[in-house]
C-alpha positions, 0 to 999 in steps of 0.5 A: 583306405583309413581314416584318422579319427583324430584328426577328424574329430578335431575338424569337427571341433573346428567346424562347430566353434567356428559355427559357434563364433558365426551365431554370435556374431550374428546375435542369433546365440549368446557365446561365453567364454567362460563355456565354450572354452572348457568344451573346447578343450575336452573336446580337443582331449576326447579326439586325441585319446580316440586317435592315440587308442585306434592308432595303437589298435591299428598297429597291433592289427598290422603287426598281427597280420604280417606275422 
């Protein structure tokens, strides 16, 4: 079975911002927006080139195979 890197990591990134949002609200961490939304885009760049690398990666690797 294989797993989308990808798509797990932006879960993750969901996960945490959604986290973020609920310590705020709670008044137990001060969020920023003016942080937390560069993070959040790097972040969502960082899990989109990983999974455009593995995915090429696991095409040559099923091309390779087939041969």
């Amino acid at each position: 079975m294989r797993y989308d890197l990808g798509a797990a990591l932006v879960g993750l990134i969901v996960i945490a911002l959604g986290a973020a949002f609920l310590l705020d609200a709670l008044d137990v961490a001060e969020l920023r927006f003016e942080i937390v939304l560069p993070i959040a885009a790097i972040a969502v760049g960082v899990a989109v080139i990983l999974s455009a690398l593995f995915r090429g990666r696991d095409r040559a690797t099923e091309h390779n195979t087939a041969q």
